[in-house]
C-alpha positions as CSV (number, residue, x, y, z in Angstrom):
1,X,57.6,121.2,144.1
2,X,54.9,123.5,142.5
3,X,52.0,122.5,140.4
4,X,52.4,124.0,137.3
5,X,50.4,125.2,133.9
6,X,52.4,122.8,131.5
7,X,50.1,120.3,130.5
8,X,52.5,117.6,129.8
9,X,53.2,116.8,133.3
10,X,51.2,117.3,136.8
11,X,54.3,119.4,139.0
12,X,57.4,120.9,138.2
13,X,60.9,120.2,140.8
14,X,63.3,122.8,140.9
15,X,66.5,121.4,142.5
16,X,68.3,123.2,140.4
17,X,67.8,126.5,138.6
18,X,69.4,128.2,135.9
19,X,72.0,128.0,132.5
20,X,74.4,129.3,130.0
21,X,72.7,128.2,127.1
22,X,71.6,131.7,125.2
23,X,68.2,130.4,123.4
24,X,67.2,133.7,122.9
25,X,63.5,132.6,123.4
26,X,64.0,130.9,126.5
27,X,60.9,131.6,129.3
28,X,62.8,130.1,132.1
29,X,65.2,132.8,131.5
30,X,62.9,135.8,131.8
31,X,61.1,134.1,134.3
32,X,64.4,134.4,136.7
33,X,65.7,137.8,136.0
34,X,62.2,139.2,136.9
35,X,62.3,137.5,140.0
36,X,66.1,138.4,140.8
37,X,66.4,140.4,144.2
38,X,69.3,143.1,144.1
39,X,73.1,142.8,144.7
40,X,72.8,139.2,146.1
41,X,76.5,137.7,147.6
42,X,77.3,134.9,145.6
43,X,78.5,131.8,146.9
44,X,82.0,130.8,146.4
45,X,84.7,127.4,147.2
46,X,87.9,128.1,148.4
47,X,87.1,131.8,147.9
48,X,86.7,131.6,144.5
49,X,83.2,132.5,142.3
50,X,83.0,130.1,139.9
51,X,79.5,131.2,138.0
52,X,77.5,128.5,139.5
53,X,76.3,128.8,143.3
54,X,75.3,126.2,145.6
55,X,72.8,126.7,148.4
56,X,72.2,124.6,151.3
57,X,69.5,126.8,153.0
58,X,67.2,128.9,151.4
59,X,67.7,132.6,150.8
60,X,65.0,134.9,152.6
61,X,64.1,138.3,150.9
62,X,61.8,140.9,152.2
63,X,59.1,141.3,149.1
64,X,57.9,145.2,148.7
65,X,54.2,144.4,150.8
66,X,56.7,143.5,153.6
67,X,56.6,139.9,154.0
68,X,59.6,138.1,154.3
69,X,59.7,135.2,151.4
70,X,62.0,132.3,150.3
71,X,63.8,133.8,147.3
72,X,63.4,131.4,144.0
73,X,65.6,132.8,142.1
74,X,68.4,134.7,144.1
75,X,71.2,134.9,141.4
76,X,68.9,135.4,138.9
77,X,69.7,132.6,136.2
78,X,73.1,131.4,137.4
79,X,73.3,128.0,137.8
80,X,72.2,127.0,141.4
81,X,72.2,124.1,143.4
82,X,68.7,124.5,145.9
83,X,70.3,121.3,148.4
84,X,67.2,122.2,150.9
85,X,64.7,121.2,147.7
86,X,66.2,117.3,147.7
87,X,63.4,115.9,149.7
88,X,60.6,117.1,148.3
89,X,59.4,114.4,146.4
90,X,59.9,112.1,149.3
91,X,56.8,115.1,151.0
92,X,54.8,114.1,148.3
93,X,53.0,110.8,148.6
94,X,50.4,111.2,145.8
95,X,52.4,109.7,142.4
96,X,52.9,112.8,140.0
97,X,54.4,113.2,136.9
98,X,57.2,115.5,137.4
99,X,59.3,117.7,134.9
100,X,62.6,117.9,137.1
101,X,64.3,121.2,136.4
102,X,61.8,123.1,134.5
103,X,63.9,126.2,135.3
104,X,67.5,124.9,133.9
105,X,69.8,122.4,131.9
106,X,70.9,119.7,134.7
107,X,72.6,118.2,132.2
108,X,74.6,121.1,131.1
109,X,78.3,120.9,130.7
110,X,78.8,124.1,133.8
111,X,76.9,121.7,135.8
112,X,78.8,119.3,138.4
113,X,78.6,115.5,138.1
114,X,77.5,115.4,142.2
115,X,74.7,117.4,141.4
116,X,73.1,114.9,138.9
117,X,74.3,112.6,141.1
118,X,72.4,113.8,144.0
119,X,69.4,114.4,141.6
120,X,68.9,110.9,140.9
121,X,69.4,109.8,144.3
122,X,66.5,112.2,145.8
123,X,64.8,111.1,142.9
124,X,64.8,107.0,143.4
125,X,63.5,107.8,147.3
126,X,60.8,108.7,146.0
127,X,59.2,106.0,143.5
128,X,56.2,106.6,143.3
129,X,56.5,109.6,140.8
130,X,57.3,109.3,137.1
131,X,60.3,112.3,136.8
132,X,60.9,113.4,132.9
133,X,64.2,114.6,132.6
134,X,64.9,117.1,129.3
135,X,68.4,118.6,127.8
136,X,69.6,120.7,125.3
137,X,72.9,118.3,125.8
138,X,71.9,114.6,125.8
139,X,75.2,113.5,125.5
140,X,75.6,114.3,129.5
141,X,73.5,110.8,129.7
142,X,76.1,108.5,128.2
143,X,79.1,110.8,129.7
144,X,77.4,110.7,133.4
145,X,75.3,107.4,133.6
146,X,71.6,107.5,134.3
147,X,68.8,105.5,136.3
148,X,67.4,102.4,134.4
149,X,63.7,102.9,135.5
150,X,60.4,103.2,134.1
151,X,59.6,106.3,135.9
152,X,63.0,107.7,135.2
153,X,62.1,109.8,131.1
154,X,64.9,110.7,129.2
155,X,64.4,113.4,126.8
156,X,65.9,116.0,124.9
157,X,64.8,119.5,123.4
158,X,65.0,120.3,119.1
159,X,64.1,123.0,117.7
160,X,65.5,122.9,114.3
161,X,66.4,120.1,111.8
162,X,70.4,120.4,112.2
163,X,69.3,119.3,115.6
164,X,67.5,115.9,115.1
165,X,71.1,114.1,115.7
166,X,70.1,114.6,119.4
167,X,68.3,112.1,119.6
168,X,71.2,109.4,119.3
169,X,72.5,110.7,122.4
170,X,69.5,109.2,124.6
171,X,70.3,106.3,126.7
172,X,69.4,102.7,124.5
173,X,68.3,101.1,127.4
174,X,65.9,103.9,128.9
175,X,62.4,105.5,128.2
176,X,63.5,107.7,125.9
177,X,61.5,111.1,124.6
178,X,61.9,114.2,121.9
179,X,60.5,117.7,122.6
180,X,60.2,120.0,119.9
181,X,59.4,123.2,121.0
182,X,60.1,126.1,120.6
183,X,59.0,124.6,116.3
184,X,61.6,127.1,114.5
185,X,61.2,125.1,111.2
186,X,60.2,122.1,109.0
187,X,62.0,119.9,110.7
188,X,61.9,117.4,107.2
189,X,61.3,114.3,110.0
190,X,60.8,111.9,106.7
191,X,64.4,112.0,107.0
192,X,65.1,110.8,110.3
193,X,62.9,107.7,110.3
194,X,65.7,106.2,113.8
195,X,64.2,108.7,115.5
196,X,60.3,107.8,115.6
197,X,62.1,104.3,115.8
198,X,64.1,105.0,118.6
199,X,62.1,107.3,121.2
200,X,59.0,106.7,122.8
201,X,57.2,109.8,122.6
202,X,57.0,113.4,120.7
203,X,55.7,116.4,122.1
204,X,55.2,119.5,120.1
205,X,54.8,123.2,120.8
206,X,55.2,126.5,119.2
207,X,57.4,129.7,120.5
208,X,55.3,132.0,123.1
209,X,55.8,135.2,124.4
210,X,55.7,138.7,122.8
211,X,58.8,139.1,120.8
212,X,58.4,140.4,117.7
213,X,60.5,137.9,116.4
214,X,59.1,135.1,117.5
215,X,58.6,132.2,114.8
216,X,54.6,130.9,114.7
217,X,54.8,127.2,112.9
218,X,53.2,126.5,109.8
219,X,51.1,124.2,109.9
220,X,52.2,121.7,107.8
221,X,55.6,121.6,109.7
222,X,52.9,120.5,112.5
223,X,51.3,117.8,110.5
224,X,54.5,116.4,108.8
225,X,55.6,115.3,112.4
226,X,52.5,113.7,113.0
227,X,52.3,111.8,110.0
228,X,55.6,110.5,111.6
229,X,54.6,109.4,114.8
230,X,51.6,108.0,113.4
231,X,53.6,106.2,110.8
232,X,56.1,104.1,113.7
233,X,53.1,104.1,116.3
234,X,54.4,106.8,118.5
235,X,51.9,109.2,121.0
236,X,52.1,112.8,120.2
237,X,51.7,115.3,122.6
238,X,50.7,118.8,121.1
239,X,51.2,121.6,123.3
240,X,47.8,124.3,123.9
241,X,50.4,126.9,122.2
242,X,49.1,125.2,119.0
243,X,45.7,125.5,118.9
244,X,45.7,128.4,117.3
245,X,47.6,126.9,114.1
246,X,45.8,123.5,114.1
247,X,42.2,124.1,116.0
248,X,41.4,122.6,118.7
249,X,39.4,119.6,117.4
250,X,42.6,118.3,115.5
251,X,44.8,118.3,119.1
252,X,46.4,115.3,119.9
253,X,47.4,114.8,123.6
254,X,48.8,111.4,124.2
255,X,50.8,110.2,127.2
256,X,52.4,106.7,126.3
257,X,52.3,105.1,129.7
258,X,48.4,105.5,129.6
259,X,49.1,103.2,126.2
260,X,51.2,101.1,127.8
261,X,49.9,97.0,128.5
């Protein structure tokens, strides 16, 4: 587990790593590929390389001062399956929050049902953290089962309005959440009113990077989400990527379990 600078949750757990999604403003993405070492073997079954790899040891590479380092990213961003990452949690008394795979899709459809499935379990030995789960493919809930838990968040990623559908894919009985970032558009959210019915929290964040296309929110797109979320009682998260749209003193950085009782 590493701490990490997203300010919506304390440490990031990479059991897996990687995806075939092609968001073409995807950080995780270029995060990998920098980090990729050179002509790595890939794992196969039965002989056979079927895109994804799974690793039960870690891979050691010798960085250029010399030093001989565990190797994050070895395929680059192929799907991966780190096994020897599974008991971290359990190494981590102190409850965290904890975005589990910030660096892919578990729920994608490449991904194998006994890798949730081990997921979860490595997941519930370890109670005393609060693990936020988030998809591009929410449907992978319903298709796979989850973990009915309080700690166990359930959330899914929209960046667009022909997206907000999404959001009918989270498990009913579950603690349920909605991030919009990368904002590409107004996402019209007067229309969806289930939604800010339906989930229990919105976070919001704008595109980084350099790209020279990269989208930069209005900010009334911003404000008509809030107006939402204020409107069915729901704690907004804003991201630090939108200060510079909103200012500072009009951030909003609510976490609904310290609203909870």
């Amino acid at each position: 587990m590493n701490k990490t600078k997203i300010e919506w949750c304390d440490s990031t757990w990479n059991p897996v790593t990687g995806c075939f999604h092609k968001c073409k403003y995807c950080y995780a993405r270029r995060i990998a590929e920098r980090f990729k070492p050179f002509d790595m073997p890939h794992t196969t079954t039965d002989g056979v390389f079927k895109g994804i790899n799974d690793l039960a040891t870690p891979i050691i590479t010798e960085c250029k001062d010399g030093k001989e380092r565990v190797c994050a990213y070895p395929y680059g961003f192929e799907p991966t399956f780190h096994r020897y990452r599974l008991a971290e949690p359990q190494q981590q008394k102190k409850p965290q929050t904890i975005f589990v795979c910030s660096m892919a899709d578990l729920f994608g459809d490449w991904v194998p049902d006994s890798w949730i499935e081990e997921v979860f379990t490595a997941c519930e030995k370890a109670p005393q953290h609060r693990y936020l789960f988030l998809t591009k493919n929410p449907k992978r809930y319903k298709i796979n089962g989850y973990v009915q838990s309080d700690n166990f968040w359930y959330g899914t990623s929209i960046t667009k309005e022909k997206e907000m559908y999404l959001y009918n894919y989270l498990p009913a009985c579950a603690q349920r959440f909605v991030s919009i970032e990368p904002l590409l558009e107004d996402l019209q959210p007067e229309k969806h009113n289930l939604l800010f019915k339906q989930v229990h929290w919105i976070i919001i964040g704008a595109e980084t990077g350099n790209s020279k296309s990269k989208v930069i929110p209005k900010k009334d797109w911003i404000e008509h989400i809030v107006e939402c979320c204020d409107k069915y009682n729901r704690p907004v998260f804003m991201k630090d990527s939108l200060i510079p749209i909103v200012g500072e003193n009009n951030m909003r950085r609510e976490f609904p379990w310290e609203q909870e009782g």
